[in-house]
Every structure is written in C-alpha cells, then in structure tokens.
C-alpha positions in Angstrom: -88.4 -120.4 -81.0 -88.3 -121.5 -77.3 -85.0 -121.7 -75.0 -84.7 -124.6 -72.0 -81.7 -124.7 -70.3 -80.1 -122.1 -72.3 -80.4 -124.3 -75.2 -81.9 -122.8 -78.5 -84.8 -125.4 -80.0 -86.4 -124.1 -83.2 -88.4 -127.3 -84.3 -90.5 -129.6 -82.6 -93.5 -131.3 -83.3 -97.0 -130.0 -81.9 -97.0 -130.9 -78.0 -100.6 -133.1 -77.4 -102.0 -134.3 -74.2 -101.3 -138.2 -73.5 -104.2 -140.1 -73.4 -105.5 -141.8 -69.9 -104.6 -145.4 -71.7 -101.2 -144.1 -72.6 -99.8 -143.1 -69.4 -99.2 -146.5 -68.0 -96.8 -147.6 -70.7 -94.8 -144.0 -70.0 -94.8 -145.2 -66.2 -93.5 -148.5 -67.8 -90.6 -146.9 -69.8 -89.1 -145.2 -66.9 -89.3 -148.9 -65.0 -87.4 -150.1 -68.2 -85.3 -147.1 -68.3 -84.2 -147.8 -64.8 -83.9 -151.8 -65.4 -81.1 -150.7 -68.0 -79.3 -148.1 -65.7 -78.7 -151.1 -63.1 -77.6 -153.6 -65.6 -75.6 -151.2 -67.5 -73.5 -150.8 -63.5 -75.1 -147.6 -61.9 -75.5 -147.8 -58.6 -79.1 -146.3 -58.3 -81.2 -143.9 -60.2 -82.7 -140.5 -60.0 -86.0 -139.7 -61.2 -86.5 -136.7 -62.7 -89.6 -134.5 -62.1 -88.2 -131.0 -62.1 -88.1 -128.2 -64.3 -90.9 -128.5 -66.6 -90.5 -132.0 -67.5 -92.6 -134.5 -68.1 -93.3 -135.8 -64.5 -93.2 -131.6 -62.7 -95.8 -131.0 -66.0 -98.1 -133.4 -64.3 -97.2 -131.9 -61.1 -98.0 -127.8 -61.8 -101.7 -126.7 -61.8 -100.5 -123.8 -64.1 -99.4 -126.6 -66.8 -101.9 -129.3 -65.9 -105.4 -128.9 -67.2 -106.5 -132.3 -67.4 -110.1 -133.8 -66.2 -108.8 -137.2 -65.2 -108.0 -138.8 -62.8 -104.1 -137.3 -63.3 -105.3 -133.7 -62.9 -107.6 -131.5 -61.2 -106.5 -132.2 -57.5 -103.5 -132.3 -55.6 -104.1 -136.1 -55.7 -104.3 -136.5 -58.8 -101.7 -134.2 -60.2 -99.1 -136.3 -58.1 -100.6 -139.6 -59.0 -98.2 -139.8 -61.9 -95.2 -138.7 -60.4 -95.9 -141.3 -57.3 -96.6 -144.4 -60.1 -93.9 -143.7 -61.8 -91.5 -143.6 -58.4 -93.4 -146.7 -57.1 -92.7 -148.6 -60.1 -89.0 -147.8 -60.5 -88.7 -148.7 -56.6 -90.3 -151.9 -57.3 -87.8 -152.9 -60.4 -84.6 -151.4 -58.6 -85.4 -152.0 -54.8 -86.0 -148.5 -53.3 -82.7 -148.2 -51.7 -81.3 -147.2 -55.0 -83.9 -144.1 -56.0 -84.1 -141.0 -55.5 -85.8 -138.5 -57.3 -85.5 -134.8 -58.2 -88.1 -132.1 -57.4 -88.6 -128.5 -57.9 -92.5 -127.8 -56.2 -91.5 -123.5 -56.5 -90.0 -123.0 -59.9 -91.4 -121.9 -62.9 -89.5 -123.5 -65.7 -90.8 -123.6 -68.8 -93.9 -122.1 -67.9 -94.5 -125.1 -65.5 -95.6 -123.3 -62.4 -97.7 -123.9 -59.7 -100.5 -121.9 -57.2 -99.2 -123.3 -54.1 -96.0 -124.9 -54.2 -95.7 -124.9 -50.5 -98.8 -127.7 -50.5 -97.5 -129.4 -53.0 -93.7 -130.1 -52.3 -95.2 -131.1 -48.6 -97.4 -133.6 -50.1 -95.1 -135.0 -52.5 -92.7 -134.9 -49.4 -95.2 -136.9 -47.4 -96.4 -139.6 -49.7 -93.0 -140.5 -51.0 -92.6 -142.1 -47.2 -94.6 -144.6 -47.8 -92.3 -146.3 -50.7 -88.6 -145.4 -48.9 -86.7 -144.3 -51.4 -82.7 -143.2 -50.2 -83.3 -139.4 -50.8 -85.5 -136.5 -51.8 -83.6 -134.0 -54.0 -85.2 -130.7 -54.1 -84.6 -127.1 -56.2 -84.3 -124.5 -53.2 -87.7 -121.3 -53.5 -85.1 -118.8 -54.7 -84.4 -120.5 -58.0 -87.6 -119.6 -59.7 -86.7 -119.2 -63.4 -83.6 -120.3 -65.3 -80.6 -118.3 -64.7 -81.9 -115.7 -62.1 -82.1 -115.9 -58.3 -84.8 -114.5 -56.5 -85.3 -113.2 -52.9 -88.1 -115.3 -51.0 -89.4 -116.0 -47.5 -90.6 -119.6 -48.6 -88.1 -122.4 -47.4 -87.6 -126.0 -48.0 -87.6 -126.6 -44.1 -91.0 -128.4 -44.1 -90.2 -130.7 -46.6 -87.2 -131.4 -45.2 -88.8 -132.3 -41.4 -91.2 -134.3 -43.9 -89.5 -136.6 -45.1 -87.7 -139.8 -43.4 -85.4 -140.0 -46.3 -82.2 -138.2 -46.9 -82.7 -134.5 -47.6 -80.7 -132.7 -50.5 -81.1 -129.5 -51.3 -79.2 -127.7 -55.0 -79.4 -123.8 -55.3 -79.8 -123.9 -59.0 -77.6 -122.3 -61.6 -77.0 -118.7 -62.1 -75.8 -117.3 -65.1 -72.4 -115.1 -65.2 -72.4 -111.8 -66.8 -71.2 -112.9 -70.2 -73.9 -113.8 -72.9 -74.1 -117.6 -73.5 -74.4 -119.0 -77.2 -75.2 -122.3 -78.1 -75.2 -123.8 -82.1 -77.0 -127.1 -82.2 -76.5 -128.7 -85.3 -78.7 -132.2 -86.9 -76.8 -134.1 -88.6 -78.6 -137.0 -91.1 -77.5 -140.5 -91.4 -74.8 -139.2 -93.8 -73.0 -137.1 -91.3 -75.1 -133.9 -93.4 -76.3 -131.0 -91.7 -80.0 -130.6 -92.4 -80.8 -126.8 -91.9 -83.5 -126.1 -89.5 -86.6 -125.4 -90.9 -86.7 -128.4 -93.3 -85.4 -131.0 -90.9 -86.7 -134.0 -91.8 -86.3 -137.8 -90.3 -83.8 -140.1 -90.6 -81.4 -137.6 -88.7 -78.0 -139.4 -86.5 -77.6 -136.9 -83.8 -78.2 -133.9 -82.3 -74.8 -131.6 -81.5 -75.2 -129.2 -79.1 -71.7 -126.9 -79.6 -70.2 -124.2 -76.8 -69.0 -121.2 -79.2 -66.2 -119.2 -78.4 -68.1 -116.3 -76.2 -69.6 -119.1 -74.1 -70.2 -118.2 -70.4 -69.7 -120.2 -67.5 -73.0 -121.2 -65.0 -72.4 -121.1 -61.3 -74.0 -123.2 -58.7 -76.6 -121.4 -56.4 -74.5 -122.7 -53.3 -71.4 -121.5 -52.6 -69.1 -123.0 -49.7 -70.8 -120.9 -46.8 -74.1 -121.4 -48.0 -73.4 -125.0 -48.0 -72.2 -125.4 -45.0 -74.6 -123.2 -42.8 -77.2 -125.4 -44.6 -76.0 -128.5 -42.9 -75.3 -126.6 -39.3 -78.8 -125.2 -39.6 -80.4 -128.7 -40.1 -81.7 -127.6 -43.2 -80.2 -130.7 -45.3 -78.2 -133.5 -45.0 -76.3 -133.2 -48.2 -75.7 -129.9 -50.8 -76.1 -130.5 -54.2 -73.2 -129.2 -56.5 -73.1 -129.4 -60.2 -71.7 -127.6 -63.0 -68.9 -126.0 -59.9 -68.2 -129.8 -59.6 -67.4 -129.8 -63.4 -65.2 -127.5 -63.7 -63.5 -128.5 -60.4 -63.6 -132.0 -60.0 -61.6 -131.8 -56.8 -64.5 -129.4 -55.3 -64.6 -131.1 -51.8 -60.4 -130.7 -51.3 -61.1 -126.9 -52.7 -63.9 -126.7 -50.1 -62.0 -127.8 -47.0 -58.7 -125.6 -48.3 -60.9 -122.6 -49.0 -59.2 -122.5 -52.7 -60.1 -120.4 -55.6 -62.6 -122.0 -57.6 -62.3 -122.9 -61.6 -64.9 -121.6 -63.7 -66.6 -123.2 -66.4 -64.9 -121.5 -69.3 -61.5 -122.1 -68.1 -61.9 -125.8 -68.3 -60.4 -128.9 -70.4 -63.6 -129.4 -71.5 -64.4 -125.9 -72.8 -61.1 -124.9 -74.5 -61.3 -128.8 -75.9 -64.7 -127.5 -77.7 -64.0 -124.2 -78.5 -60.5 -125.4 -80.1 -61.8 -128.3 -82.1 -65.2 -129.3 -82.3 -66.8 -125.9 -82.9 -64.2 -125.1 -85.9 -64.8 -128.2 -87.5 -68.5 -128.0 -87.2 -68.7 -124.2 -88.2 -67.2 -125.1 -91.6 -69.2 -127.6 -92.4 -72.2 -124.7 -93.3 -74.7 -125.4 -90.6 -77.2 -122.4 -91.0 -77.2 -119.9 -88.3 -80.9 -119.7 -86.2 -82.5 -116.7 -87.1 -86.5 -117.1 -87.0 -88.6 -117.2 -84.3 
C-alpha cells in the first residue's frame, strides 16, 4: 500500500526502468500532450516535474540510479527534464510554457543530495529556451502535508532566472484526518474489488467521505505579499484556498475570512450525493498493505 497526495493506491504494476531507446518517444508524448492542450483552447501549458513524478524522478539523485547518459551527473539527470521542455517549447512557441519544479522536496521518496545545485542549474539552463515562467515548491515544503523550518531559500533561483518567478508554499493538512475511497469501476459500471482488479476497467473514482478535511495553502495573505515586497517572486501561487474561494483576490484586498475546503459546493455536493450512491453499490473497503 503506498499514499501520493493523500490518495490511497493499493495496486499497480511493478515500476521498471525505461529503456535509453524509450525515452525519446516519452519526450514525444508530452510534445503531443501539449499539441492537444493548444488545440483543445488552453492558453499555454505547464510541465510538470515536481513531486516525484516522472520528470523530478529523473531529476533526484536519491531516485535516479541510472548509468546513461540520463543519470549519474547533474547533466545528465536534467537532460530529460530540459528535452522534454525544449520540445514542448518548440511545438507551442515558448511563450506559452511554463513548468513546475520542486529541486528540495522529498515526495514520494524522490529526494535529492543537493537541491540547492540542482534547482540553480535547472534555473540556469532553462534561459536558454525562454519559456514565460519558472514555478517552483518553496524549501519548507519537504514532504506531503507537513511544513518544515529551513534556512535554504528560493532567492538564487529566482535572481537566476530571466523568466517570471512563481513561488507556491505547498499544502498543509488541517487537523482532521482525511479519508479517501477510490473505487474501479469495469466497462459495466461494476466495482472490481481491489486485489483482483483486472483490465477492461472505465474509470477510476476518487470519492471525499464524510470526515474529509480540508488542505490549506502554504501562503497565506501576508506571506504573499511580503514575498513580492521582498523581491522574492513575481507572482504567489494559490491552489486549493483558490478552490474553495474563488473570489480569493477580492478576499485578499478586503482582508475577508477565508472558506475552507470542506465548507464548499463542491464538498457538500460529494458528500451528499456521490459518496452515498457509490457506498451502496458494495465497493470493498482497503484493508491490506
């Protein structure tokens, strides 16, 4: 049993090592991925090569064991990262990319020996292609859900860069336990129990129980704002504080009481409707590890 992002997963297949032939195609698929986005009507695209994903599992020397030319050195642990950023900016024009990093976390086991180095190097090279902004994980949000006190700062990356600068505090958990049921349904709307799941499934339901908590963002207003008086960043990131209060920047300049997560629409929408009708449909609870 493993949790990512305070989701429970119970079933995957072995993880393996893509071969030095493969990763060119993966570079491809995020060009395509990216082709779609624009023709589908976004405005741009952000890479994602943070928290123990693909791209920051190339990144980490504590995940990335590889003797090829895509691991070892600082070079070569980026190489991916930059290919893939390089070939998205060519499809999309680099004036609509951005891309996430998070060089001092340790999600999923996907740390790294000298995140300092490597957030200024990724910082550095990613000059040279001009993409609109850098989006980076501030030092103090290490692990999932906890907040850390640290001396290491985000200021050399951010006098790195020629780019726009945007810095997110990360999430931090309330006090109240989170629960999550995902569910599998097959291509009969049936729920296949965990430990015999089996292809052709439809979907994957991810359901907010009743007791679910609420997730803060890692920047509050005053945080925010002495970020950008300091020079530290040109924007602040905001996400699921955003969600629950989708008129966040009127809150900010009123200094109004925030929404939490639980007491949105969306929530009581879940917890009202879809997790009833889901429950009853005898979805066996996760109980192995």
């Amino acid at each position: 049993m493993r949790w990512a992002n305070f989701v429970h997963y119970t079933h995957h297949s072995p993880p393996r090592r893509l071969s030095t032939e493969e990763i060119p195609q993966i570079v491809n698929d995020f060009r395509l991925a990216a082709k779609n986005a624009m023709e589908a009507g976004f405005d741009g695209v952000e890479i994602h090569g943070a928290h123990g994903y693909l791209i920051d599992q190339f990144l980490k020397d504590q995940v990335n064991d590889r003797k090829d030319e895509y691991g070892g050195s600082l070079e070569n642990r980026c190489r991916f990262a930059l290919g893939v950023v390089e070939a998205v900016s060519e499809e999309i024009g680099a004036d609509r990319v951005g891309i996430r990093l998070s060089p001092f976390a340790d999600y999923m086991e996907s740390g790294d020996s000298n995140p300092e180095a490597l957030g200024l190097y990724m910082a550095e090279s990613l000059n040279k292609f001009g993409i609109l902004y850098l989006h980076v994980v501030e030092p103090r949000m290490k692990t999932l859900g906890e907040k850390f006190k640290c001396s290491e700062s985000l200021v050399p990356m951010r006098k790195a860069f020629n780019g726009t600068f945007i810095v997110a505090g990360g999430v931090i958990r309330s006090e109240t336990t989170l629960i999550f049921q995902t569910m599998i349904f097959d291509y009969r709307g049936e729920p296949y129990h965990y430990a015999i799941m089996r292809p052709p499934y439809l979907a994957t339901y991810t359901i907010f129980r009743e007791s679910c908590a609420y997730e803060k963002s890692g920047y509050e207003r005053e945080a925010g704002n002495k970020a950008i008086a300091e020079n530290r960043a040109d924007l602040v990131a905001y996400g699921h504080v955003f969600l629950a209060n989708p008129d966040l920047p009127r809150r900010f300049e009123l200094d109004s009481p925030l929404k939490n997560m639980k007491e949105t629409h969306f929530i009581r929408f879940l917890i009202k409707h879809v997790v009833p009708k889901h429950e009853n449909r005898g979805c066996c609870s996760h109980s192995h590890s």
